[in-house]
Backbone atoms as SQL, in Angstrom:
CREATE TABLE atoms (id INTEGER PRIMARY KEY, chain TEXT, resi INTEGER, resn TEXT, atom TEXT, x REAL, y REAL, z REAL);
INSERT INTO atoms VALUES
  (1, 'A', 1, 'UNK', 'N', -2.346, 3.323, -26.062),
  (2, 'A', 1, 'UNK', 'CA', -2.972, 2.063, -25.701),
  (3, 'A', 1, 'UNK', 'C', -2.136, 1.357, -24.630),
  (4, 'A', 2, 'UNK', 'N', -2.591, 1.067, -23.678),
  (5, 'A', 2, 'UNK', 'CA', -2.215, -0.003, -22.623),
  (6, 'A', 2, 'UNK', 'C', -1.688, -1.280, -23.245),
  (7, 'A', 3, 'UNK', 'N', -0.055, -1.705, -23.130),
  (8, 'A', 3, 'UNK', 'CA', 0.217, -2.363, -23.622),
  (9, 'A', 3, 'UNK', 'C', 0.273, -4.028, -22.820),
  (10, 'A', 4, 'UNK', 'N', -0.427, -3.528, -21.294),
  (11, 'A', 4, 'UNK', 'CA', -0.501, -4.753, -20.480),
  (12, 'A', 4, 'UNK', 'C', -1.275, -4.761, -19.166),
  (13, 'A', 5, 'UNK', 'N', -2.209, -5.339, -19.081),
  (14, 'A', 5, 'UNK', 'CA', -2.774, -5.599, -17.895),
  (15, 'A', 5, 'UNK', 'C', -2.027, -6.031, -16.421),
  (16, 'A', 6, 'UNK', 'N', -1.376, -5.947, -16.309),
  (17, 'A', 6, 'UNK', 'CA', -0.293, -6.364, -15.060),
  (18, 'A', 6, 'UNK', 'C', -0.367, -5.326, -14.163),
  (19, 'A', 7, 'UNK', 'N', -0.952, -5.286, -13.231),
  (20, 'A', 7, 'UNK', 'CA', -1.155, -4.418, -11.779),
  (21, 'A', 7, 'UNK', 'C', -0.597, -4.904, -10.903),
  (22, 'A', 8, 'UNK', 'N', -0.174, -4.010, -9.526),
  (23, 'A', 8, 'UNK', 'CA', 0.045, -4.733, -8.846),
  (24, 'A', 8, 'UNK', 'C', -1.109, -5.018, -7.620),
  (25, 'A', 9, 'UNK', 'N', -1.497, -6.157, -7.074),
  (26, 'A', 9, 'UNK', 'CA', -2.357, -6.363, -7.031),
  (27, 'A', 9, 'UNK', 'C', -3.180, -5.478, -5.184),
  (28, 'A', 10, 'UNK', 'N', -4.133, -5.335, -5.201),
  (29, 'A', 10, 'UNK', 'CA', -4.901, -4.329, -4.142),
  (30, 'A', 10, 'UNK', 'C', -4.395, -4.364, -2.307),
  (31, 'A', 11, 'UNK', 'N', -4.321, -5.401, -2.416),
  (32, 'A', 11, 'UNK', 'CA', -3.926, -6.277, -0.910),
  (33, 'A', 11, 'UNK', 'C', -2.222, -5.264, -0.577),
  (34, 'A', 12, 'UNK', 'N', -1.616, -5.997, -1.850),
  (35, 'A', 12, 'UNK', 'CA', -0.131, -5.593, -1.586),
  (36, 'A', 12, 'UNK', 'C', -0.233, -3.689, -1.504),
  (37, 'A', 13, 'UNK', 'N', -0.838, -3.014, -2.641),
  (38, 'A', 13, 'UNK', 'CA', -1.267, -1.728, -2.618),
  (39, 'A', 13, 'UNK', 'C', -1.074, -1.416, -0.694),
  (40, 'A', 14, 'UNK', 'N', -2.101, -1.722, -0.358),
  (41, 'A', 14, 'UNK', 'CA', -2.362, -1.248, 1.006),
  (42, 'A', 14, 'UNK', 'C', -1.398, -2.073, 2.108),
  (43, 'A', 15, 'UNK', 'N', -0.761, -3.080, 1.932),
  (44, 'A', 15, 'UNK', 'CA', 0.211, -3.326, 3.098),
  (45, 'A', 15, 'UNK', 'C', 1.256, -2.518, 2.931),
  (46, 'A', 16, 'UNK', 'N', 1.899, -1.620, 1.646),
  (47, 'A', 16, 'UNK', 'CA', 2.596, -0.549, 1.595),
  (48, 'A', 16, 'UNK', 'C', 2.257, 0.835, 1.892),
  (49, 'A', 17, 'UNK', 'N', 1.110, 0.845, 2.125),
  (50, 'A', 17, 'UNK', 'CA', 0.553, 1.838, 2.288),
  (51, 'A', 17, 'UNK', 'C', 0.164, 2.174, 3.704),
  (52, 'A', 18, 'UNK', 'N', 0.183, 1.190, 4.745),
  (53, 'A', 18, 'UNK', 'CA', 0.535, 0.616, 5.828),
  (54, 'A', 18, 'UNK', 'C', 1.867, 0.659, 6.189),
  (55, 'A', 19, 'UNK', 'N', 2.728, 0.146, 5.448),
  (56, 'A', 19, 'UNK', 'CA', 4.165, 0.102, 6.116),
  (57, 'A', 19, 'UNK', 'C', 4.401, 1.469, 5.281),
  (58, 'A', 20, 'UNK', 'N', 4.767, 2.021, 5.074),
  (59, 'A', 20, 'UNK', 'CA', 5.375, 3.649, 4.936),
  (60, 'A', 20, 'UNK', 'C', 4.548, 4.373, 5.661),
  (61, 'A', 21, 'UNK', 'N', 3.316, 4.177, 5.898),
  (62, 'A', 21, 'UNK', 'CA', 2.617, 5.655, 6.831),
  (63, 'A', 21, 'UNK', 'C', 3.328, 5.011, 7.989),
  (64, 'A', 22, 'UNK', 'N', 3.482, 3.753, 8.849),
  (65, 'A', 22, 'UNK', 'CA', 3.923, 3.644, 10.478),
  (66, 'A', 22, 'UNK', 'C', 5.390, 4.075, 10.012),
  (67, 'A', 23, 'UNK', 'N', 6.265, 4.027, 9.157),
  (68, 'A', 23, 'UNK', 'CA', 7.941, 4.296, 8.998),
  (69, 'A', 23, 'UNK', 'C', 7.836, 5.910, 9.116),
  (70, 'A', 24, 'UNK', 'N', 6.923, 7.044, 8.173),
  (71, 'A', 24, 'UNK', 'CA', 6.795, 8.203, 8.122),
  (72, 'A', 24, 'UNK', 'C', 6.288, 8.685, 9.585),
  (73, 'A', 25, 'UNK', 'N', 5.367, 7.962, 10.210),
  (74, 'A', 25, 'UNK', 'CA', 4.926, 8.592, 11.429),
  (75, 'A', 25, 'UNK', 'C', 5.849, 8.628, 12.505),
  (76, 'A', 26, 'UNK', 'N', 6.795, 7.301, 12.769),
  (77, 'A', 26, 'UNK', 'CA', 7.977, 7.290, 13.372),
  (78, 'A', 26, 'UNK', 'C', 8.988, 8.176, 13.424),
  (79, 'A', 27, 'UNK', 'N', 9.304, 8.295, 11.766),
  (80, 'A', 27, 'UNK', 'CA', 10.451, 8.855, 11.432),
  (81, 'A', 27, 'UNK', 'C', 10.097, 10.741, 11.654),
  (82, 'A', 28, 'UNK', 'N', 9.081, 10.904, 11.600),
  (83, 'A', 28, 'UNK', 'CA', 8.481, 12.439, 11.997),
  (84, 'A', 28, 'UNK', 'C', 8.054, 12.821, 13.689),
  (85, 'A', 29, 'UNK', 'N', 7.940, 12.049, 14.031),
  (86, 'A', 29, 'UNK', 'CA', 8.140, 11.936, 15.445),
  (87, 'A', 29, 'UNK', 'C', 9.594, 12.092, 16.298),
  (88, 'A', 30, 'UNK', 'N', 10.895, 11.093, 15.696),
  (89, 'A', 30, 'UNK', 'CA', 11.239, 11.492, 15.959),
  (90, 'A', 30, 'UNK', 'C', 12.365, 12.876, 15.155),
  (91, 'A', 31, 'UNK', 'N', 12.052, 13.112, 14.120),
  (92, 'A', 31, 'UNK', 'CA', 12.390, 14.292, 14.212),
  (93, 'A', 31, 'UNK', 'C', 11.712, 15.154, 14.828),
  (94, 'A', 32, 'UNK', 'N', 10.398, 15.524, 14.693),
  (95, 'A', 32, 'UNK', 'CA', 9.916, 16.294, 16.110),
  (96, 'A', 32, 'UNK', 'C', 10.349, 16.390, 17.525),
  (97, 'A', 33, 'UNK', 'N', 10.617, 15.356, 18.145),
  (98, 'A', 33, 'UNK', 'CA', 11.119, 15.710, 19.318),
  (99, 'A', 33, 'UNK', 'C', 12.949, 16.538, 19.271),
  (100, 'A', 34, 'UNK', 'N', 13.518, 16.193, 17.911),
  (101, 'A', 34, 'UNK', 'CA', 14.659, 16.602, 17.842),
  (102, 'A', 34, 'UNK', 'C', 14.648, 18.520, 17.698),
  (103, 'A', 35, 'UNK', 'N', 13.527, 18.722, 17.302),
  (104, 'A', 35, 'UNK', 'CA', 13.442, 19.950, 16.628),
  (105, 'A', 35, 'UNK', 'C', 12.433, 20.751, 17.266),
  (106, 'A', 36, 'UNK', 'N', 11.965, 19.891, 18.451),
  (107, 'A', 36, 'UNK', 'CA', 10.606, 20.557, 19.767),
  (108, 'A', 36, 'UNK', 'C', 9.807, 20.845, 18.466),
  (109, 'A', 37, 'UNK', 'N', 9.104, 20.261, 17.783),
  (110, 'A', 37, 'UNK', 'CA', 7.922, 20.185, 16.838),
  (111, 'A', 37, 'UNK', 'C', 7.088, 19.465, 16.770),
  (112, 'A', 38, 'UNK', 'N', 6.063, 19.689, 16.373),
  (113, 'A', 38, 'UNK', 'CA', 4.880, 18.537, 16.859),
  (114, 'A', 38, 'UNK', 'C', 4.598, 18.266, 14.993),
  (115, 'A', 39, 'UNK', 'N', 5.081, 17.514, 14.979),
  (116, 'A', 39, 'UNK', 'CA', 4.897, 17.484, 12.937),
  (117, 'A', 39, 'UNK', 'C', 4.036, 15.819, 12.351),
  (118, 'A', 40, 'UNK', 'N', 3.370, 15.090, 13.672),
  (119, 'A', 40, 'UNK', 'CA', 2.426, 14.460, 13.297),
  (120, 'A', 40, 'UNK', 'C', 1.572, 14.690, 12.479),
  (121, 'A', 41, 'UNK', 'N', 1.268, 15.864, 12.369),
  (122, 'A', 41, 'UNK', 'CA', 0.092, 16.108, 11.512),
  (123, 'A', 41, 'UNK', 'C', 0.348, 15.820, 10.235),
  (124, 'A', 42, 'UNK', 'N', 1.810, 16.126, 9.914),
  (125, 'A', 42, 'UNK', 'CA', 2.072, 15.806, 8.273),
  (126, 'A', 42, 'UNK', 'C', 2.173, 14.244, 7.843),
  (127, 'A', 43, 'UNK', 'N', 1.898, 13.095, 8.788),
  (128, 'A', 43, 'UNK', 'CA', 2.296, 12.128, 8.016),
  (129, 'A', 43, 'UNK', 'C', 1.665, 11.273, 7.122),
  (130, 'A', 44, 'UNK', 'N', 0.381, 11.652, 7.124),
  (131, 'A', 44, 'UNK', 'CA', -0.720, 11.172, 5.997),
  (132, 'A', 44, 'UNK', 'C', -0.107, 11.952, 4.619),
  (133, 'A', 45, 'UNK', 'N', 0.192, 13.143, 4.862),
  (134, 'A', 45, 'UNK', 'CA', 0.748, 14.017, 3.232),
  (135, 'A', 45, 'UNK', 'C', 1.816, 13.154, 2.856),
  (136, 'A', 46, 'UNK', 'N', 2.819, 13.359, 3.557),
  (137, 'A', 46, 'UNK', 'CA', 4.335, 12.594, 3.582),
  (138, 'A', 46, 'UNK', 'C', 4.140, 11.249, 2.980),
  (139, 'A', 47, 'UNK', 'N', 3.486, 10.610, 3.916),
  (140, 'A', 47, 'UNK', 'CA', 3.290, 8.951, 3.602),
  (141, 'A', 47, 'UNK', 'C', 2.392, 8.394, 2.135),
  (142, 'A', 48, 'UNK', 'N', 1.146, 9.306, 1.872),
  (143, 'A', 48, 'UNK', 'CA', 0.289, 9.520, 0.602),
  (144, 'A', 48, 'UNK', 'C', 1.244, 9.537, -0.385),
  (145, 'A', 49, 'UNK', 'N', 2.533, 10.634, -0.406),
  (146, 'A', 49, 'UNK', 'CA', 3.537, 10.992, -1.693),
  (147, 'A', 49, 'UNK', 'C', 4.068, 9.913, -1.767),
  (148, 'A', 50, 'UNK', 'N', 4.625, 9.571, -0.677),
  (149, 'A', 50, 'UNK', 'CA', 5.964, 8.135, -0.996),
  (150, 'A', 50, 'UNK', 'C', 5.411, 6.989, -1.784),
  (151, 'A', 51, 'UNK', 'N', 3.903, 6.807, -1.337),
  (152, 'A', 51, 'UNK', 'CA', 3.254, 5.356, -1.699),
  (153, 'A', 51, 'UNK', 'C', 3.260, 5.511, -3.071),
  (154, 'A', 52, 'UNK', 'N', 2.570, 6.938, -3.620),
  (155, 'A', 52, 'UNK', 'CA', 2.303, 6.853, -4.989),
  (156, 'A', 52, 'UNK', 'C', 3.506, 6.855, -5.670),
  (157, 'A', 53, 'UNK', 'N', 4.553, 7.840, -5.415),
  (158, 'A', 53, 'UNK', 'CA', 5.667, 7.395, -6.048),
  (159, 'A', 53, 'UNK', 'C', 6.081, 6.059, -6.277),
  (160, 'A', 54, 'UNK', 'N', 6.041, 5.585, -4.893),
  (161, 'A', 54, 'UNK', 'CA', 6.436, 3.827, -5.215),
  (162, 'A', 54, 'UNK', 'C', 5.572, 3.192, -6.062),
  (163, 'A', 55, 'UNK', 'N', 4.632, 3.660, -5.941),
  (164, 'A', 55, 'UNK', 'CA', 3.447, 2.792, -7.064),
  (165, 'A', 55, 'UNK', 'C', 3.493, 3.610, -8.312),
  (166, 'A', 56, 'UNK', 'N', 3.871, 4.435, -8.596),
  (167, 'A', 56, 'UNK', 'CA', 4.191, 5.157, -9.986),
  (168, 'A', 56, 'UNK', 'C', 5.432, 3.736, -10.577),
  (169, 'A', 57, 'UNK', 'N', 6.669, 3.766, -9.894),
  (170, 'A', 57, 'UNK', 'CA', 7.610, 3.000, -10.199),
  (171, 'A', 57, 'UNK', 'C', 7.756, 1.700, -10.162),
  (172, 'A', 58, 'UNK', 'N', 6.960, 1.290, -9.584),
  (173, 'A', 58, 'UNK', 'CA', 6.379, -0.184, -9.821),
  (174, 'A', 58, 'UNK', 'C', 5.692, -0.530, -10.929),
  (175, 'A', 59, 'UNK', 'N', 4.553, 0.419, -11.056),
  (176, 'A', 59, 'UNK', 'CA', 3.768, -0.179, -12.225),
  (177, 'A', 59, 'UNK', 'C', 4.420, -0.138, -13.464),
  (178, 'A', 60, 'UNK', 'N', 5.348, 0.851, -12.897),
  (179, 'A', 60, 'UNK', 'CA', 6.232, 1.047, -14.766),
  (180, 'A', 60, 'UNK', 'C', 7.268, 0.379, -14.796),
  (181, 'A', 61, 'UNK', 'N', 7.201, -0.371, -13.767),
  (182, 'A', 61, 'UNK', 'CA', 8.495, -1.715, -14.223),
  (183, 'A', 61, 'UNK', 'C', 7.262, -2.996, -14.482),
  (184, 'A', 62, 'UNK', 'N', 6.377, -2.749, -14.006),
  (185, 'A', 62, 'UNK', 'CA', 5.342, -3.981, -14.420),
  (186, 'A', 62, 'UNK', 'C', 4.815, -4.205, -15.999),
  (187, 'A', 63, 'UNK', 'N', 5.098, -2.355, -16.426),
  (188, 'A', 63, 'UNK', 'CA', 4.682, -2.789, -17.827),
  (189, 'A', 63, 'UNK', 'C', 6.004, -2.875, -18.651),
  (190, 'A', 64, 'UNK', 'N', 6.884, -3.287, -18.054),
  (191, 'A', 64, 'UNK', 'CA', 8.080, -3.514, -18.928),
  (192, 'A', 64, 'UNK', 'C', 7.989, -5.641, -19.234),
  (193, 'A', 65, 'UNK', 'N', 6.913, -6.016, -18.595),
  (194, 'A', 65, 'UNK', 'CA', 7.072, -7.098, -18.909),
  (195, 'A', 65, 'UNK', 'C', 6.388, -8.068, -19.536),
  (196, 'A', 66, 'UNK', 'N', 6.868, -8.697, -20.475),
  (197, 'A', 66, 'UNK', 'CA', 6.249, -9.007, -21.525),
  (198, 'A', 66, 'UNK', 'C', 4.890, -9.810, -21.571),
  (199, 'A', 67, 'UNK', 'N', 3.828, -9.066, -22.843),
  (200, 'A', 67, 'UNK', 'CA', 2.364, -10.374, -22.332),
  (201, 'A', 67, 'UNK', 'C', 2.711, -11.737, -22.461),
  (202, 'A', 68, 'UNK', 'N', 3.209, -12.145, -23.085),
  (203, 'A', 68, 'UNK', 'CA', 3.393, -13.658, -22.982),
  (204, 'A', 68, 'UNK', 'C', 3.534, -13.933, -21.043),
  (205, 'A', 69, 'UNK', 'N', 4.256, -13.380, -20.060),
  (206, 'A', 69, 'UNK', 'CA', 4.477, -13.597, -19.070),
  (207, 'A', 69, 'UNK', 'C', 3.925, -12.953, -18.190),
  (208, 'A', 70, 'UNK', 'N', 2.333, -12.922, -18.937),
  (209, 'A', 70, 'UNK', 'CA', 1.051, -12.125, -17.975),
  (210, 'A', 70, 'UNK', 'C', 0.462, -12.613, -17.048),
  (211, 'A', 71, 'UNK', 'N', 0.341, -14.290, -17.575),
  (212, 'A', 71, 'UNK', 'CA', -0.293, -14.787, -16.396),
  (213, 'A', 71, 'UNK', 'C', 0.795, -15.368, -15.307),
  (214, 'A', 72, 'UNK', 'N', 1.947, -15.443, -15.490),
  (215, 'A', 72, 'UNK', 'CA', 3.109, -15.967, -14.658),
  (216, 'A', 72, 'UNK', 'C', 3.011, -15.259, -13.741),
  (217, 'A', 73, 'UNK', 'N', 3.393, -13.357, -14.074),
  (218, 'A', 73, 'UNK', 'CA', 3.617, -12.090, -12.897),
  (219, 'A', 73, 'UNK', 'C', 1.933, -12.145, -12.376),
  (220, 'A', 74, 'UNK', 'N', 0.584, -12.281, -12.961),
  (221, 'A', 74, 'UNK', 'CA', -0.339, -12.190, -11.743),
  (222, 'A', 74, 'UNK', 'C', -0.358, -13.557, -10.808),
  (223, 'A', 75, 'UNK', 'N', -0.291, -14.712, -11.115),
  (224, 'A', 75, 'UNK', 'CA', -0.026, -15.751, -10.334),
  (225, 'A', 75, 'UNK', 'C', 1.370, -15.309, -8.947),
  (226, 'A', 76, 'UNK', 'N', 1.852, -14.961, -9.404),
  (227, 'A', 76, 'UNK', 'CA', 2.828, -14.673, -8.796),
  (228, 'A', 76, 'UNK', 'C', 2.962, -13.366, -7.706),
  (229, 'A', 77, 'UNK', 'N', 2.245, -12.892, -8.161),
  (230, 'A', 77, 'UNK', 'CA', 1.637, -11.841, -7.731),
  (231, 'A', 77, 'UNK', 'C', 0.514, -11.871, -6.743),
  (232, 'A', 78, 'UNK', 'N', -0.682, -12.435, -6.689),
  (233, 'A', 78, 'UNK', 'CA', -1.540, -13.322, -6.007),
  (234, 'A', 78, 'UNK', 'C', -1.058, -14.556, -5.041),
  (235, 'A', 79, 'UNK', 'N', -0.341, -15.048, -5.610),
  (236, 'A', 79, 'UNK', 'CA', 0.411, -15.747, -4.338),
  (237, 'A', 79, 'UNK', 'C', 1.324, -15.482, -3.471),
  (238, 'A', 80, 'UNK', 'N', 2.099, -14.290, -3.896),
  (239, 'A', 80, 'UNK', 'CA', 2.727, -13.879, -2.359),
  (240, 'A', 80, 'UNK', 'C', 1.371, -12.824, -1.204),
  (241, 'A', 81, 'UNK', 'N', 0.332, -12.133, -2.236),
  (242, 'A', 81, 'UNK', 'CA', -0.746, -12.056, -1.364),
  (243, 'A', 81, 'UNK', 'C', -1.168, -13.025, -0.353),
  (244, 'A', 82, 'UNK', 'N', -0.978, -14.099, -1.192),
  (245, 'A', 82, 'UNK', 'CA', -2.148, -15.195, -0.401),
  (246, 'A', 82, 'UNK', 'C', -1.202, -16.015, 0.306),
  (247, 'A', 83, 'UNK', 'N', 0.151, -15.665, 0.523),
  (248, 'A', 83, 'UNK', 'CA', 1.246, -16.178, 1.847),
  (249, 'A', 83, 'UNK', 'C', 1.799, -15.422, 2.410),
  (250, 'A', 84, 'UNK', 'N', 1.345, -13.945, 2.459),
  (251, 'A', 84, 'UNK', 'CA', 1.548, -12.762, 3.269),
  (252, 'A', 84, 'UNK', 'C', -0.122, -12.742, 3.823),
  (253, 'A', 85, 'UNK', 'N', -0.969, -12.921, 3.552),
  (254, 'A', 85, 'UNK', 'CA', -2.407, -13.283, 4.262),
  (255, 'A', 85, 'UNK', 'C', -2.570, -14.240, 5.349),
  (256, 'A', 86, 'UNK', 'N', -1.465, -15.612, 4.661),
  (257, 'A', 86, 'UNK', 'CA', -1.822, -16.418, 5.532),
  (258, 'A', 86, 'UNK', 'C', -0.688, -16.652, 6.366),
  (259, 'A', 87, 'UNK', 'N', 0.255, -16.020, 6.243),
  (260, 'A', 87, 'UNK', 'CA', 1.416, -15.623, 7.466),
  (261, 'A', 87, 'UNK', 'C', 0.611, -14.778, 8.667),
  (262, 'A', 88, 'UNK', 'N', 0.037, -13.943, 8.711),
  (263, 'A', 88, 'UNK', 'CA', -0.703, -12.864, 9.024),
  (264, 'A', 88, 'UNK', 'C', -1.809, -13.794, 10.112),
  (265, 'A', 89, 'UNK', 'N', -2.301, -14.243, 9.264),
  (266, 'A', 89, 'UNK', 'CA', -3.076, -15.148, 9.880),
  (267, 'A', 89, 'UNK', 'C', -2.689, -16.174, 10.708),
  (268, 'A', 90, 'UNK', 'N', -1.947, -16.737, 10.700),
  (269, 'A', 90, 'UNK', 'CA', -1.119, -17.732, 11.642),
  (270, 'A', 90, 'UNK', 'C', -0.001, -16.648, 12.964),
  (271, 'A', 91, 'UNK', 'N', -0.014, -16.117, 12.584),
  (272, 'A', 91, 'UNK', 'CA', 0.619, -15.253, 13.805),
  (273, 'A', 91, 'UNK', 'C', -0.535, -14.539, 14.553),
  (274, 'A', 92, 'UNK', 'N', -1.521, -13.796, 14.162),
  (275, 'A', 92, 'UNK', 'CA', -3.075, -13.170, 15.037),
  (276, 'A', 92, 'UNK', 'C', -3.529, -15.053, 15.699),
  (277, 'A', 93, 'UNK', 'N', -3.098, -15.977, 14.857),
  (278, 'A', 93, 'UNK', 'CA', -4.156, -17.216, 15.535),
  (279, 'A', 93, 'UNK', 'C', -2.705, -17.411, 16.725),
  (280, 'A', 94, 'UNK', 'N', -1.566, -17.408, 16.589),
  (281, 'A', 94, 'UNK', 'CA', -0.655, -17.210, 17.609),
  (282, 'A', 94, 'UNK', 'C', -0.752, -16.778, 18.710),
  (283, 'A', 95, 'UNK', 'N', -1.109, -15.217, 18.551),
  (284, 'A', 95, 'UNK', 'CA', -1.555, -14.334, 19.754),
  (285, 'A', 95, 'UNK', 'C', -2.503, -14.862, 20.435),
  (286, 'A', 96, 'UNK', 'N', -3.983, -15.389, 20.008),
  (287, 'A', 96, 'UNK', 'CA', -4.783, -15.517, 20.432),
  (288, 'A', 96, 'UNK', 'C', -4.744, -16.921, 21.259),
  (289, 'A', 97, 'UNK', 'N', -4.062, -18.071, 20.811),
  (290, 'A', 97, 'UNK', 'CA', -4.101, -19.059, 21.630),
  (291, 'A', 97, 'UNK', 'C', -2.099, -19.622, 21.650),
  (292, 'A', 98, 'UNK', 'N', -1.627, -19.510, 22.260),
  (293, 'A', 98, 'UNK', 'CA', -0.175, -20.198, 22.158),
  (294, 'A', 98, 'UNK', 'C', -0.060, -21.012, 22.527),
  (295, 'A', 99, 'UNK', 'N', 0.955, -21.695, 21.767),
  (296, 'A', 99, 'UNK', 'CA', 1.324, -23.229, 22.204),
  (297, 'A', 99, 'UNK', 'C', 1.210, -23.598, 23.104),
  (298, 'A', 100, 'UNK', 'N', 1.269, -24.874, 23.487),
  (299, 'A', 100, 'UNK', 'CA', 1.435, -25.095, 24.814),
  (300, 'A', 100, 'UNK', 'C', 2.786, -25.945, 25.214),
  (301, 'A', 101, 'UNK', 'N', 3.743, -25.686, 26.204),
  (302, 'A', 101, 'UNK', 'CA', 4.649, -25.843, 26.195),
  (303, 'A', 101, 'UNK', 'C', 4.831, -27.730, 26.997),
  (304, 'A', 102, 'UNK', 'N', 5.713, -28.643, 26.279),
  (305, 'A', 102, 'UNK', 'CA', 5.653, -29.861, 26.726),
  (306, 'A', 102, 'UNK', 'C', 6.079, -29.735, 28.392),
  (307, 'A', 103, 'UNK', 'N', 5.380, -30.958, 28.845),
  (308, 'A', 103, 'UNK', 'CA', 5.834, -31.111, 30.337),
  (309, 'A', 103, 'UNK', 'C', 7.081, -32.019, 30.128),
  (310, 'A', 104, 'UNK', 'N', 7.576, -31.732, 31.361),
  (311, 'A', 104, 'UNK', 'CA', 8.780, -32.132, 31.766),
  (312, 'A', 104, 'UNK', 'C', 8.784, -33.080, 32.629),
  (313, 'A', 105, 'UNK', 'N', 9.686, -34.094, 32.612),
  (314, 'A', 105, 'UNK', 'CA', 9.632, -34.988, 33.962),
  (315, 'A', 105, 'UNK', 'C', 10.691, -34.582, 34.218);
C-alpha cells in the first residue's frame, strides 16, 4: 500500500527533463568531437536514464515524509512551480520588450 501521496509535481518533472537532455547533449558533443564521433544520436537514451533515475530517488525521499506534512511538501512544492513559472515569465516578457533606459542631462 502507498503510504503517501506526495509526488513530485509535473511542471518540475519536465524542467529536469529539459535541463539534463541540454547538459547530456552538450556533454556528448563534446566528447564527440574529442573522440571524432558523432554520438548525438544517443542523447535522448542517455538523458531518458538520468531523469528516471533522478526521479526514482526523489520520489523515494518524498515518501520518507511524513502524512501529517502532506499538505506542507505539496504547497511547497507548487509554489516553487509557480515562481519558477513566473520567473520564466518575466524574463520571455524581458526579451520581448526591455526597459527603457533613463535620459540623461
Amino acid at each position: 500500500m502507498l503510504n503517501t501521496l506526495i509526488t513530485l509535481p509535473e511542471p518540475l518533472k519536465a524542467l529536469l527533463l529539459i535541463g539534463i537532455t541540454f547538459i547530456v547533449t552538450e556533454l556528448l558533443k563534446l566528447l564527440g568531437n574529442a573522440i571524432k564521433l558523432d554520438l548525438s544520436g544517443y542523447a535522448a537514451q542517455v538523458a531518458s536514464a538520468i531523469v528516471a533515475s533522478i526521479l526514482v530517488v526523489v520520489n523515494m525521499l518524498l515518501t520518507q515524509i511524513p502524512l501529517e506534512y502532506e499538505p506542507i511538501v505539496t504547497a511547497v512544492l507548487n509554489l516553487i512551480v509557480v515562481l519558477l513559472g513566473s520567473w520564466g515569465t518575466y524574463v520571455f516578457y524581458r526579451t520581448i520588450v526591455p526597459k527603457k533606459s533613463a535620459k540623461k542631462k
